[in-house]
C-alpha positions in Angstrom: 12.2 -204.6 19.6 14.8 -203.1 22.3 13.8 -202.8 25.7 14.3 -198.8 24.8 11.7 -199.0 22.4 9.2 -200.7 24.3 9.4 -198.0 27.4 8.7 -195.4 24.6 5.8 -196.8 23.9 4.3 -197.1 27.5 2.2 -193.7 28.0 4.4 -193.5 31.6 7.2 -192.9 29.4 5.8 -189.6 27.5 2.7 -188.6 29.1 2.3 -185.4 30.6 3.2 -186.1 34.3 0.4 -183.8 35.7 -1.9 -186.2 33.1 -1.0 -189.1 34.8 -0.8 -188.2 37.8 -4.5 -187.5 37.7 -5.1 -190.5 35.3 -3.7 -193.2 38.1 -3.9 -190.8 41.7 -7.4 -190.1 41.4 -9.4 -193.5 40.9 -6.4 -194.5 43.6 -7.4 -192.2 46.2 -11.2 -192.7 45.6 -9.8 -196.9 46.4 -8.5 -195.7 49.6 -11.8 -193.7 50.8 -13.7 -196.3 49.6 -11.6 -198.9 51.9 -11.9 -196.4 54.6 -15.5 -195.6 54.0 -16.4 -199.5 55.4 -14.9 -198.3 59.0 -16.1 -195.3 58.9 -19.8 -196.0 57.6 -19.9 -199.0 60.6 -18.8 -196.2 63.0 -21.8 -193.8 62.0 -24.1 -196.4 62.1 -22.8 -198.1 65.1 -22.9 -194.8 67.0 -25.9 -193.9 65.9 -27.7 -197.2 66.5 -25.8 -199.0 69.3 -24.3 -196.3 70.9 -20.3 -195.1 72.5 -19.7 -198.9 73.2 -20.3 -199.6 69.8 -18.0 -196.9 69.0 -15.5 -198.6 71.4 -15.8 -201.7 70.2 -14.9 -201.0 66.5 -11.9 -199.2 68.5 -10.9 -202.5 70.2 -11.2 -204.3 66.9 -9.6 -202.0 64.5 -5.9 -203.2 64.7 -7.0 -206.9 63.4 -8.3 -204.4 60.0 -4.4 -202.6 60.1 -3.3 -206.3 60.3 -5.1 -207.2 57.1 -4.3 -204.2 55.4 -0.1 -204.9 56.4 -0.3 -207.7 54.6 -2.1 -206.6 51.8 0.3 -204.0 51.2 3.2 -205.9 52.3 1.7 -208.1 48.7 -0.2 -206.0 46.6 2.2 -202.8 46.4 5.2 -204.9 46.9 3.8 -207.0 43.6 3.1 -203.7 42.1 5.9 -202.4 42.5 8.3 -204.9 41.3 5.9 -205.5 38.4 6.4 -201.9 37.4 9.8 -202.0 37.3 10.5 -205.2 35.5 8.3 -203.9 32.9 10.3 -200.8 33.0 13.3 -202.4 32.4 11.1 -204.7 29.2 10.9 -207.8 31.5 6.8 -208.7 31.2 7.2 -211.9 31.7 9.2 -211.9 34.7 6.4 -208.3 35.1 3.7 -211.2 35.0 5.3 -213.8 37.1 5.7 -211.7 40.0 2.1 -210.8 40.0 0.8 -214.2 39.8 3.0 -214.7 43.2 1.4 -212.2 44.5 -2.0 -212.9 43.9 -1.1 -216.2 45.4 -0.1 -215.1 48.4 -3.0 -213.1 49.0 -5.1 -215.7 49.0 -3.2 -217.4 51.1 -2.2 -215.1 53.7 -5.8 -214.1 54.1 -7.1 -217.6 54.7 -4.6 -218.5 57.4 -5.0 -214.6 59.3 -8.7 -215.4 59.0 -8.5 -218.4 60.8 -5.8 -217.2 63.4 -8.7 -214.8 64.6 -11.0 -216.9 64.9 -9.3 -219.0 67.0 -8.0 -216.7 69.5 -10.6 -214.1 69.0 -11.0 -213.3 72.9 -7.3 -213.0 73.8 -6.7 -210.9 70.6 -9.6 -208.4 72.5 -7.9 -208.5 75.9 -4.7 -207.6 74.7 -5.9 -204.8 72.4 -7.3 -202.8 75.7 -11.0 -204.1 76.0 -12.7 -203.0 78.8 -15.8 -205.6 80.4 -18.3 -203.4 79.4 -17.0 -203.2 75.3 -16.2 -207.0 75.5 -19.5 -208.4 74.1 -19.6 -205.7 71.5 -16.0 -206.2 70.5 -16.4 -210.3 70.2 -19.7 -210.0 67.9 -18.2 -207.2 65.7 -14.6 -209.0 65.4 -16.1 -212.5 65.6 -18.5 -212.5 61.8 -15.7 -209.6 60.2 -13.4 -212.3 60.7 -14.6 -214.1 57.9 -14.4 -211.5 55.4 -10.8 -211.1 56.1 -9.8 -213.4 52.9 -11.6 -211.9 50.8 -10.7 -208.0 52.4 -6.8 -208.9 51.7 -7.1 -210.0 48.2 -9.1 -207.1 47.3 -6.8 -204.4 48.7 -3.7 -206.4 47.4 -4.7 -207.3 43.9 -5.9 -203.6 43.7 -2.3 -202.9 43.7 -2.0 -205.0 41.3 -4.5 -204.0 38.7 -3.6 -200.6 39.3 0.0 -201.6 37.8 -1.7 -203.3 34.8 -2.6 -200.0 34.1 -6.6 -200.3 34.9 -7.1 -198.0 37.9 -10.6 -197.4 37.0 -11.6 -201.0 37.4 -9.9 -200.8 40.8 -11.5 -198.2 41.9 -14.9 -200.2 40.7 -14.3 -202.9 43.0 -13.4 -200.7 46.0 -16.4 -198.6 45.5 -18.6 -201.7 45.0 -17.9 -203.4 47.9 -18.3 -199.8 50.3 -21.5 -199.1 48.0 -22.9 -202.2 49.5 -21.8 -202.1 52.8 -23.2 -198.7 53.2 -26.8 -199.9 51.9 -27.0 -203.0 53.9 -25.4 -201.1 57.4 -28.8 -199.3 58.1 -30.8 -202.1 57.1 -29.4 -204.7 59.2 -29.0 -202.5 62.2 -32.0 -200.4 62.5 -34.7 -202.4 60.1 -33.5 -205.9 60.8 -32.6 -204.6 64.5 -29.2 -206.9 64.2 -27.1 -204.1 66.0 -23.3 -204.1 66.0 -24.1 -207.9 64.3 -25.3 -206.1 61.3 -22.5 -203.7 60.8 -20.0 -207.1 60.6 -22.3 -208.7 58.6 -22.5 -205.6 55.9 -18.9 -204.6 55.8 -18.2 -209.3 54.8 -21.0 -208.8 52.6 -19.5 -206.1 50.8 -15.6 -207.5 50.9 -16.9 -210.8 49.5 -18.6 -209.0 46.4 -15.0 -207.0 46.0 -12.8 -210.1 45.9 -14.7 -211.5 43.6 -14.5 -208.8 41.1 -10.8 -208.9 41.6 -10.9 -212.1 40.7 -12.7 -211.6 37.7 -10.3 -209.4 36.6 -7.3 -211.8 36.4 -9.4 -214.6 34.9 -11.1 -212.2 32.2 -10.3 -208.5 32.0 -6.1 -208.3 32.7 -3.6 -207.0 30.3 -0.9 -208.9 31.1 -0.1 -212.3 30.4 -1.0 -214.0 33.1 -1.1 -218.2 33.3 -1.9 -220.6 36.0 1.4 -222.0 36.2 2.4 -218.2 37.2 0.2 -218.7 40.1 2.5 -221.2 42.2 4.5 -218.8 44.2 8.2 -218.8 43.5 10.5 -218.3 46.1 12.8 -215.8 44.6 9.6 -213.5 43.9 8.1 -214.1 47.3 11.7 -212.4 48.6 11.4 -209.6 46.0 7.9 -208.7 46.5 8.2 -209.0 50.8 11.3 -206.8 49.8 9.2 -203.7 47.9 6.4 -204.2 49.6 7.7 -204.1 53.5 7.9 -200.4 54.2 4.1 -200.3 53.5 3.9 -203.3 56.0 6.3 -202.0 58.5 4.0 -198.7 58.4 1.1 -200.7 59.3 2.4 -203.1 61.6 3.7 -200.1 63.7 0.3 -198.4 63.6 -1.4 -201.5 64.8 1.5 -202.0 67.4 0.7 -197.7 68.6 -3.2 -198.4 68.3 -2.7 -201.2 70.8 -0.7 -199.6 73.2 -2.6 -196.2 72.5 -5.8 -198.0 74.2 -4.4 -199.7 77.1 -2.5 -196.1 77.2 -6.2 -194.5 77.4 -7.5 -197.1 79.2 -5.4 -196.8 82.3 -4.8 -193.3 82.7 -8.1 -192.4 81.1 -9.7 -194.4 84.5 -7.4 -191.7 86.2 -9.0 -189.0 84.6 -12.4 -187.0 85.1 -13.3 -188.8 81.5 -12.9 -192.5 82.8 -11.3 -195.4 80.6 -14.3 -195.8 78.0 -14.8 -192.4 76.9 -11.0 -191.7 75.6 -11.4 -195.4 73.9 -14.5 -194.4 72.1 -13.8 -190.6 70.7 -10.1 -191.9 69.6 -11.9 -194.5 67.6 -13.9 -192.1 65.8 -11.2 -189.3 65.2 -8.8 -192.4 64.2 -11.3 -193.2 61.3 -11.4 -189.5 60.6 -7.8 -189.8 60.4 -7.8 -192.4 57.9 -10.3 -189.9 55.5 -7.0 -187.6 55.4 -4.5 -190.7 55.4 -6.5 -192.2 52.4 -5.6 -188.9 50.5 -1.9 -189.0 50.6 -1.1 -192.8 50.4 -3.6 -192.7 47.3 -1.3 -190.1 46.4 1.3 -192.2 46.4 -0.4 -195.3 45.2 -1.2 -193.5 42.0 2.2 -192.1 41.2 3.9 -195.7 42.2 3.4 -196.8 38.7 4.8 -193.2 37.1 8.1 -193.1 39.4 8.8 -197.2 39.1 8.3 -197.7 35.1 10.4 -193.9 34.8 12.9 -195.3 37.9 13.2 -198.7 35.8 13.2 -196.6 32.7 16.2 -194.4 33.8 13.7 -191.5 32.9 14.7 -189.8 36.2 13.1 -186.3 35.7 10.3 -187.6 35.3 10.6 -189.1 38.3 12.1 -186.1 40.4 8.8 -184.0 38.6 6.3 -187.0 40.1 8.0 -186.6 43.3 7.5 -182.6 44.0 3.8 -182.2 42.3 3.0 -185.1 44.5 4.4 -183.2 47.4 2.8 -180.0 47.1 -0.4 -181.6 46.6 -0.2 -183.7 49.8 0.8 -180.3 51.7 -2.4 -178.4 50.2 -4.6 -181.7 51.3 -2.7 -181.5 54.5 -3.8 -177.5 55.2 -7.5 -178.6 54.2 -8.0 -181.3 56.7 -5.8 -178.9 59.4 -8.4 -176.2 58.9 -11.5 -178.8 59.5 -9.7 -180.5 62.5 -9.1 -177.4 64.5 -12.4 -175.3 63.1 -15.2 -177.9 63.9 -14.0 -181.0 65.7 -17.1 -181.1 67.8 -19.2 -181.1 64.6 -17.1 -183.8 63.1 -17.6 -185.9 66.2 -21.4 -185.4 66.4 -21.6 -187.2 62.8 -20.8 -190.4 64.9 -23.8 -190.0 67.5 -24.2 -188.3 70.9 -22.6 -188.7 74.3 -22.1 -186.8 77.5 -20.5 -183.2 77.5 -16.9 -185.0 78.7 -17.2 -186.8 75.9 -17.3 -184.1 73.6 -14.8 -181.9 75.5 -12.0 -184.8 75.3 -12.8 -185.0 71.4 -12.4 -181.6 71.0 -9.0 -181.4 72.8 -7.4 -184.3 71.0 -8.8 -183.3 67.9 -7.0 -179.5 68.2 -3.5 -181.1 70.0 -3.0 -184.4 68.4 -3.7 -183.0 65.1 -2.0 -179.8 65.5 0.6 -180.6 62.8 -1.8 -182.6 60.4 -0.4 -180.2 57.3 2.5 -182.4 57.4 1.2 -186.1 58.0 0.6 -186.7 54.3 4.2 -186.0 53.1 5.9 -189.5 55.8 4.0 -191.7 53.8 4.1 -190.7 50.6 7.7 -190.2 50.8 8.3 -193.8 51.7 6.0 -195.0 49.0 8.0 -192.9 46.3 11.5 -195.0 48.3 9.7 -198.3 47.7 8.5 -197.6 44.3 12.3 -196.7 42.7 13.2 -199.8 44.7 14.8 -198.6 47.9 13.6 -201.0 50.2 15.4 -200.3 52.9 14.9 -196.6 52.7 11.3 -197.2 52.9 11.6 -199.1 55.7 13.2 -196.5 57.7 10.9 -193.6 56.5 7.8 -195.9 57.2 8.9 -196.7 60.6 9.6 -193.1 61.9 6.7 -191.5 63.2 4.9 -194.7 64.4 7.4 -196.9 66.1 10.9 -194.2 66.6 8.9 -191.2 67.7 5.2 -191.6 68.5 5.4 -194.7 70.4 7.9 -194.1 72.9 5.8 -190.4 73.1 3.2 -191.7 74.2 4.6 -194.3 76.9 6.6 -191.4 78.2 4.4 -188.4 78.4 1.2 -189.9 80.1 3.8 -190.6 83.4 4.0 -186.7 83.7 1.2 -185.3 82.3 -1.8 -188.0 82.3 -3.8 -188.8 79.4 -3.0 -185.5 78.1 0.2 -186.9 77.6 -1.0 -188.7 74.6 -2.3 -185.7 73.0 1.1 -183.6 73.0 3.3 -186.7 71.9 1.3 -186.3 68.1 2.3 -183.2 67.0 5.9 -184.4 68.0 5.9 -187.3 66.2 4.5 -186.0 63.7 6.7 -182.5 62.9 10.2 -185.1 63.7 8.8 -187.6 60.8 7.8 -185.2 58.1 11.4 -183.6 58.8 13.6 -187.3 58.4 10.8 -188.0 55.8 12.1 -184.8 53.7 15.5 -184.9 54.2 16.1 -188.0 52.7 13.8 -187.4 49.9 16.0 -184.1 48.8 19.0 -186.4 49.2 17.5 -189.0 46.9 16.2 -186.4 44.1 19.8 -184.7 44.5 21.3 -188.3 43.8 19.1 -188.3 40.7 20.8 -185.4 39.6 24.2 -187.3 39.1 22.9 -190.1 36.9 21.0 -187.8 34.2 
């Protein structure tokens, strides 16, 4: 049978693409809340339990989590993605090879990040902007999560992964698994079992473990590719054509870790400047941050689900089907964009409440960097996505740019500029900034792309 023929008989080829995009964006985007849901259900708790240091503390400890997710992604959706188009082009063995690399490498990776933070757990703090009074929060929260990081990796990777073996309702099972029991044990352990921040840590590993091993029951039981041991010893040409696909997605997160860090020695030092003083910006940025990542979770889930549609059609050469899977996935992040817009300038002290009390400055700083930092949320969904639709028809280094542009080329010099004229309000006026300049390179180079399309129909 030709390669032709087998294409024809994938349901990426001839499915309706509004079908699909459902079929594979939905259970994706419930994955990404779900992954979300752990930081933000340890937030509520935290706040409402242990209190704005708590807060603080995940805030401190939150760039080790976009470190794990980097190189989940960096595996998982480069895997996925280079799966997709080998079985696009009616390679699925090579298809299967590559995602027995990657699953590999998960493992692998995970193990030796895990043990990096555990061995220089206090440094890690002190250069992520703790403050004395966080510190012993930040060291019992970061020092038990640090064990569930193998087992975090492997499940937001190989979710990639299944997703491309065309079961994204199994991924979403594991996702929602793990964040089920994480948000059952939380209040147990921290009010019941009077654990504190302790408990939160030791919910969110509880519920990673129980993840990873579902993901691992997949591939030994449940996959439909075919998928041996011996595909399991990484190869080095696929570890180079994974990291290829896969580092926009890692670029993006390294850069968001690399803005988080110098966002709260940023907020630490001109917050102690400020009539709010250096912990309150550090706490209420935590929280909106893990608001943030409700919207975030949207788009890139977005993206996650049409991955699959735009790299078997990319691979295919079915590009109208991949121009069509490009604009519905647009206009959707756009309308999701105007939703989140509406709730972020509407009721951002109701949003921040969720997460506990505080002192009227507290509340008053939320407010304002909820309505200024967020001022062009409308358009944050469409930089990601875009970049995920460059890795997935194999444009590596397209990606890479688009990933990199509002973190690392706008937003990060923003905010090391701004704060010398204007304070910590600095920080709030270099988002919308960043934002508007990325959505407009993200755009531009997207139109050039489909336009390119165009020319090979």
């Amino acid at each position: 049978m030709s390669s032709e023929s087998i294409s024809q008989k994938n349901p990426l080829a001839v499915e309706r693409i509004s079908k699909l995009i459902m079929k594979f964006a939905i259970p994706a985007i419930i994955s990404m809340l779900v992954s979300s849901l752990y930081n933000i259900v340890d937030q509520i708790f935290i706040g409402q339990g242990v209190g704005m240091l708590g807060n603080a503390a995940t805030n401190i400890a939150f760039p080790i989590s976009i470190i794990c997710t980097a190189t989940a992604l960096l595996l998982g959706i480069g895997s996925a993605s280079n799966y997709n188009l080998e079985s696009g082009a009616g390679r699925p063995e090579k298809a299967a090879q590559i995602a027995g690399t990657g699953l590999s490498m998960l493992v692998i990776c995970g193990v030796l990040i895990g043990v990096g933070v555990l061995i220089l757990l206090e440094p890690l703090l002190h250069v992520f902007g703790v403050t004395p009074d966080i510190l012993p929060f930040a060291r019992d929260y970061t020092g038990i999560t640090a064990f569930g990081i193998p087992f975090l990796i492997l499940t937001t990777g190989g979710n990639h992964i299944i997703r491309a073996d065309r079961s994204p309702t199994y991924s979403m099972i594991c996702m929602l698994t793990g964040a089920i029991i994480n948000t059952i044990l939380d209040p147990l352990f921290i009010f019941e079992f009077h654990w504190g921040i302790k408990g939160a840590a030791a919910a969110t590993i509880i519920g990673q473990i129980i993840s990873g091993i579902m993901v691992i029951y997949y591939f030994a039981k449940k996959r439909n590719m075919s998928l041996t041991v011996s595909m399991l010893r990484p190869g080095a040409e696929y570890v180079k054509a994974i990291t290829s696909l896969g580092m926009a997605a890692c670029i993006n997160q390294i850069a968001m870790a690399i803005v988080q860090i110098t966002m709260n020695n940023t907020l630490r030092h001109y917050g102690a400047q400020s009539m709010y003083g250096a912990d309150i910006p550090l706490a209420c940025v935590g929280v909106i941050s893990k608001v943030n990542m409700v919207f975030m979770a949207i788009c890139i889930g977005i993206s996650q689900g049409c991955q699959p549609i735009w790299g078997f059609n990319y691979g295919a050469k079915n590009y109208e089907r991949v121009r069509e899977t490009y604009k519905k996935a647009f206009f959707i992040c756009m309308a999701v964009g105007i939703s989140f817009f509406l709730c972020f300038q509407l009721f951002p002290r109701q949003i921040v409440s969720i997460f506990g009390s505080g002192s009227e400055a507290y509340f008053h700083f939320a407010e304002r960097y909820f309505k200024i930092f967020m001022f062009l949320t409308f358009l944050n969904g469409v930089q990601p996505m875009s970049s995920g639709f460059f890795t997935s028809i194999g444009k590596a280094k397209l990606g890479i740019v688009v990933s990199l542009t509002r973190q690392v080329i706008f937003l990060l010099p923003l905010i090391l500029i701004f704060p010398m004229f204007m304070g910590i309000d600095g920080v709030m006026y270099a988002g919308p900034i960043a934002d508007g300049a990325a959505a407009l390179v993200a755009v531009g180079f997207a139109l050039y792309q489909l336009k390119d399309m165009i020319s090979c129909d």
